[in-house]
C-alpha positions as CSV (number, residue, x, y, z in Angstrom):
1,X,-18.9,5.5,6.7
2,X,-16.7,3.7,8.8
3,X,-13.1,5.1,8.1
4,X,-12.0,8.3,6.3
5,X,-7.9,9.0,6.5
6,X,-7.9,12.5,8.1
7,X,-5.5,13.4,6.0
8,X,-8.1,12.9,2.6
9,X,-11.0,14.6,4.7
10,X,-11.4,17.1,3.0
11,X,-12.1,15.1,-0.6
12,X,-15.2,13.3,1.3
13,X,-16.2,16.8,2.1
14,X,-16.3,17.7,-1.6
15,X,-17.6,14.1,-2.8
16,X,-20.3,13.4,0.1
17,X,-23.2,16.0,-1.3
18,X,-23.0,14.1,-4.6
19,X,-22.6,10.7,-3.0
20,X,-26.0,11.9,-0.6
21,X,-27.5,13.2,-3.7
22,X,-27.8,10.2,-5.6
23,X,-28.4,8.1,-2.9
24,X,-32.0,10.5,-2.3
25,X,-32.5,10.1,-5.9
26,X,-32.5,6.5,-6.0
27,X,-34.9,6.0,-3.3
28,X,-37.0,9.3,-4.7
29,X,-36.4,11.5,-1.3
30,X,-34.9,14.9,-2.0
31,X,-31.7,15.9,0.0
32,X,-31.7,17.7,3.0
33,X,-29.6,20.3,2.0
34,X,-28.1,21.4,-1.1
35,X,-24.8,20.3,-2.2
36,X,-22.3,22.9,-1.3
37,X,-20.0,21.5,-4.1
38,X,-22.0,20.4,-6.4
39,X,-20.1,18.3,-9.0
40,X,-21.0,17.2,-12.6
41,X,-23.3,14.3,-13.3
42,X,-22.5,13.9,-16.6
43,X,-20.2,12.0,-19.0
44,X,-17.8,9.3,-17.1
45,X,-18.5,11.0,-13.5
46,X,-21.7,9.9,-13.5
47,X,-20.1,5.7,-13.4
48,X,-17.9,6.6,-10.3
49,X,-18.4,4.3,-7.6
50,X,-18.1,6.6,-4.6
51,X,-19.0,4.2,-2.3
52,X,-17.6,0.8,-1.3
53,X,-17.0,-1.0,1.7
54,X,-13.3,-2.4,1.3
55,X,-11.9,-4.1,4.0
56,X,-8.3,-3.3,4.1
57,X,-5.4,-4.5,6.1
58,X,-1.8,-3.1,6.3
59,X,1.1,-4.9,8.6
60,X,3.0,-2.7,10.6
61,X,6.2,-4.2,12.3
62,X,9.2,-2.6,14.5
63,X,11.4,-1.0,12.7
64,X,9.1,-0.9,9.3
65,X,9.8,1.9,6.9
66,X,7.0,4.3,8.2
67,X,6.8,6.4,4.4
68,X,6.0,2.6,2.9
69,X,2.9,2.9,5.4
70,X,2.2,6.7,5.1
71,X,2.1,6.9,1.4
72,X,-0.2,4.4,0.7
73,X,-2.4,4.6,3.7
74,X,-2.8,8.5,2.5
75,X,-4.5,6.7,-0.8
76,X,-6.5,4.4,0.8
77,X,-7.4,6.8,3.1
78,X,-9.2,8.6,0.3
79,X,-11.5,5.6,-0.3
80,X,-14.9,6.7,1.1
81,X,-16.6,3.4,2.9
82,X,-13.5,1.5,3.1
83,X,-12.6,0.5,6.4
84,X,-8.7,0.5,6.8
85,X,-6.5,-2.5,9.4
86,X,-3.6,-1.4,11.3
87,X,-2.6,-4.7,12.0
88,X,-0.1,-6.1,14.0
89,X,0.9,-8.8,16.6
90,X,-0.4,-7.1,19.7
91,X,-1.7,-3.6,19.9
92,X,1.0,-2.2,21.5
93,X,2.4,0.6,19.9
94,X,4.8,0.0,17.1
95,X,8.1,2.2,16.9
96,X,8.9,3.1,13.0
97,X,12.6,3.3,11.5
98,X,12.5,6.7,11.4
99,X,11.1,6.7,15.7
100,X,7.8,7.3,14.4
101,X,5.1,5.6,16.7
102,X,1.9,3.5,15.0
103,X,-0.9,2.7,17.3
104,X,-2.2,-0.5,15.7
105,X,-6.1,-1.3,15.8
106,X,-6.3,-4.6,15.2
107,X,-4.2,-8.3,16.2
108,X,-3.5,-11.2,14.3
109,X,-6.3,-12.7,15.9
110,X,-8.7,-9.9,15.3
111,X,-7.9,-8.8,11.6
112,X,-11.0,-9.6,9.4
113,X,-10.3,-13.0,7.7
114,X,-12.0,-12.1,4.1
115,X,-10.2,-8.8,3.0
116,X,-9.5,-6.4,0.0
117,X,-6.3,-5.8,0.4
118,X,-3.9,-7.2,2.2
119,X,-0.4,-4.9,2.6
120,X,2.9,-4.9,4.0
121,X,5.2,-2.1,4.0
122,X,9.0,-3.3,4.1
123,X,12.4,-1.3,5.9
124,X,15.4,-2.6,6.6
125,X,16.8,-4.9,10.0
126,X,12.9,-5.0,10.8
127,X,11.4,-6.3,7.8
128,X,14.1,-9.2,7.9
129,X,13.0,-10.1,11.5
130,X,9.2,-9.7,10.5
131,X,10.1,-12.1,7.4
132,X,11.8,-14.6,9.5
133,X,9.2,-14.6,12.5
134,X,6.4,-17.5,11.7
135,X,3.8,-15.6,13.9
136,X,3.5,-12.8,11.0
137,X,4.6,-15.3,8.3
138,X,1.4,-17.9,9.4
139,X,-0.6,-14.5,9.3
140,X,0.1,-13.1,6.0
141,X,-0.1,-16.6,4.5
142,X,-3.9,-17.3,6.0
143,X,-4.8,-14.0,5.0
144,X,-3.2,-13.9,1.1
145,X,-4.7,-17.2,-0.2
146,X,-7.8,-15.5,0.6
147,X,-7.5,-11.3,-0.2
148,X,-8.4,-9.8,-3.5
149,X,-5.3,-8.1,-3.7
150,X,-1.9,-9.1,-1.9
151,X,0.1,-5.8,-2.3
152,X,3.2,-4.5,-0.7
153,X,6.1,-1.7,-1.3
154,X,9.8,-1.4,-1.0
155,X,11.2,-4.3,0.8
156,X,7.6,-5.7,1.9
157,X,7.8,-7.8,-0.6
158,X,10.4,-9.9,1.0
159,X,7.6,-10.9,3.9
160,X,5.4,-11.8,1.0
161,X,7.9,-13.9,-0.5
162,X,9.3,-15.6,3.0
163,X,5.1,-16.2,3.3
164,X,4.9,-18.1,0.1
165,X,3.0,-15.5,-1.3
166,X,5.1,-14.3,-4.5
167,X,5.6,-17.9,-6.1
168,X,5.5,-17.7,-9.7
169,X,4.3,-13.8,-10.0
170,X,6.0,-10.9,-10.9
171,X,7.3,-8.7,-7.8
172,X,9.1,-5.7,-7.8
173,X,10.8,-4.4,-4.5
174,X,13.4,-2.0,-3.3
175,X,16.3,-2.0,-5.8
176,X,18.8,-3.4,-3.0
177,X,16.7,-6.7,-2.6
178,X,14.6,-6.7,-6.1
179,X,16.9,-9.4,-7.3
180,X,16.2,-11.3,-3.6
181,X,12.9,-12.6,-4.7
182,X,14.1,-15.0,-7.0
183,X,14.7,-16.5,-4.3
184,X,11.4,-17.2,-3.1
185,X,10.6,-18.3,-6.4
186,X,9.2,-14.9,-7.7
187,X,10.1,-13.2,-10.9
188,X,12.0,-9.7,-10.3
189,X,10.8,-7.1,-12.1
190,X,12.2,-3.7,-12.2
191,X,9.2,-1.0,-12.6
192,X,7.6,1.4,-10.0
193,X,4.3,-0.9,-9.4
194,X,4.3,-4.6,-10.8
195,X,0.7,-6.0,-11.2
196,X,0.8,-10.0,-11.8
197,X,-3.2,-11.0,-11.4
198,X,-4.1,-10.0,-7.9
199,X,-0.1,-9.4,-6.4
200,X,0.7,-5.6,-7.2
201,X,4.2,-4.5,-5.8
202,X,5.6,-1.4,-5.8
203,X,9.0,-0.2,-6.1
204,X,10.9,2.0,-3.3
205,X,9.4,3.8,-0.3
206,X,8.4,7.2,-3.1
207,X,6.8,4.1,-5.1
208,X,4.1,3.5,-2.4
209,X,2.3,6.6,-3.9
210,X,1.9,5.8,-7.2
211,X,1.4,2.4,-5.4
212,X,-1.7,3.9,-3.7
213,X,-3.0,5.7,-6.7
214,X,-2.9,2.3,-8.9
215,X,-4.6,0.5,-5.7
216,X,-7.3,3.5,-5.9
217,X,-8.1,3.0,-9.5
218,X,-8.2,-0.6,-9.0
219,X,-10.9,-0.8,-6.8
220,X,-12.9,2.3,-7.5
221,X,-11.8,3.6,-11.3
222,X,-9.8,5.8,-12.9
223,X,-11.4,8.8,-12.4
224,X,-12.1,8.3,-8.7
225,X,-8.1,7.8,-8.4
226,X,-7.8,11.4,-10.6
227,X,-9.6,12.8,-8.1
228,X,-7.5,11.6,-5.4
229,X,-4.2,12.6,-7.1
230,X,-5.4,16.0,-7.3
231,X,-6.9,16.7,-4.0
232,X,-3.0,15.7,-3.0
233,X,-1.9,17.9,-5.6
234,X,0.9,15.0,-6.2
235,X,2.4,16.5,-8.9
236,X,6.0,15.3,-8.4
237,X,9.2,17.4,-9.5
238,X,12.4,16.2,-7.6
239,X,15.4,18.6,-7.2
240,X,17.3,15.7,-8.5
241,X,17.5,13.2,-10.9
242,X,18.6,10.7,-8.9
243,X,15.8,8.7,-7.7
244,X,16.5,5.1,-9.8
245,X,19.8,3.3,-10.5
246,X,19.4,4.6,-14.2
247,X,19.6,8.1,-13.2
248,X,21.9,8.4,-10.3
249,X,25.4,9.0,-11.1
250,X,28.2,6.2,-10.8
251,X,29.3,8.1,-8.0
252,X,26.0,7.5,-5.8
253,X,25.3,4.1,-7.0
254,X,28.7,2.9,-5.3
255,X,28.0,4.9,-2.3
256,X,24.9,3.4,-1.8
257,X,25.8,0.0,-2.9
258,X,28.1,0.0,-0.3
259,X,26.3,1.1,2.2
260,X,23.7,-1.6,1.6
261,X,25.1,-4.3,0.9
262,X,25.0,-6.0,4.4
263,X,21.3,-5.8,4.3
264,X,21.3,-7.3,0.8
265,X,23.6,-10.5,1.6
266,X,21.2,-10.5,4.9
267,X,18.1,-11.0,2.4
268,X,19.5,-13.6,0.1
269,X,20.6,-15.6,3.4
270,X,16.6,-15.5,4.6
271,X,15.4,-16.5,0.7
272,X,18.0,-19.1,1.1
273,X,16.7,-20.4,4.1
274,X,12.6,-19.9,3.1
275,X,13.1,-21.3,-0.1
């Protein structure tokens, strides 16, 4: 085992007896112990790949949107065997939008080269100066060309894009910039998680979780990502309906039209200038 998110430990402490219990089985040694959750082997839970060794990389930046990390590292934290990347340019610690502070484990220069996933969480001012700065850019785009999945959520995708990344796929991204990646030659596409072969996208900062769940089932199964959404108990019922430019009233969409629009003409300036 060579990462487990705290946050999901206590899913590897239900899963490990049955994951220890097939593993004795297939090389004829009984278990130590009894499971002390013993699940059922039968019907599809007997074709769930418990087990994997995913290498898995996620950028953090100054200033990044820290729920665009949190959300989906929670998921990927639930992936038993998988060994999870904070990545970024030095080690030092990296300061959130929100003042949060992300000790990275792992450089530019240290990052495994061959990789699952390869992620990006986006923000505001700081995800425009990580997609303008050819350090992270030169990074991204060595480690996309060769990752099974190039994934981000909310404004990531704009890094993506400014690292060549998003040419000719689908993308989705936060609604104030989904438009923006036209102009790195990507295809905007307004949904919650946009899968175009291996570039999956998801929508707005809430987006990274059913982000994470899709990136679950992806690589270990439906069922294993079932399993996941419960032990979360994400079950979402907002206090109000407006989460999405469909539902919001006029009244909020102005408001918050206004209030980004700096950022937005700041976004088509840098696809302007990338593309």
């Amino acid at each position: 085992m060579s990462q487990i998110d705290r946050r999901n430990a206590a899913l590897f402490a239900l899963l490990a007896p049955l994951v220890a219990s097939r593993a004795a089985a297939q090389t004829h040694a009984a278990p130590q112990a009894p499971p002390s959750h013993p699940m059922p082997d039968k019907g599809e839970m007997k074709n769930v790949q418990w087990m994997g060794d995913e290498q898995i990389a996620m950028l953090v930046y100054p200033g990044m949107t820290v729920m665009d990390l949190v959300g989906p590292h929670c998921m990927f934290g639930s992936l038993m065997g998988a060994k999870i990347h904070i990545v970024a340019k030095t080690l030092d610690p990296v300061i959130s939008d929100a003042g949060l502070t992300i000790v990275p484990d792992a450089t530019f220069e240290t990052c495994p080269r061959d990789l699952a996933v390869l992620f990006t969480p986006g923000g505001t001012n700081g995800t425009l100066a990580a997609a303008s700065d050819p350090r992270t850019l030169a990074f991204m785009a060595d480690r996309g060309v060769r990752a099974q999945y190039v994934t981000s959520v909310c404004s990531g995708s704009l890094i993506l894009g400014a690292a060549g990344l998003l040419k000719g796929y689908r993308a989705t991204s936060h609604w104030s910039v989904r438009e923006v990646l036209a102009g790195f030659g990507a295809i905007p596409t307004d949904a919650r998680v946009v899968r175009d072969r291996n570039r999956i996208t998801g929508a707005g900062v809430t987006a990274g979780l059913d982000f994470g769940l899709s990136m679950v089932a992806e690589l270990r199964g439906r069922t294993y990502a079932e399993c996941t959404q419960l032990m979360s108990e994400y079950d979402p019922h907002p206090p109000f309906n407006a989460g999405s430019m469909k539902t919001a009233s006029a009244e909020v969409r102005t408001a918050m039209i206004e209030m980004t629009a700096d950022f937005t003409r700041h976004a088509q300036a840098l696809a302007a200038a990338r593309g």
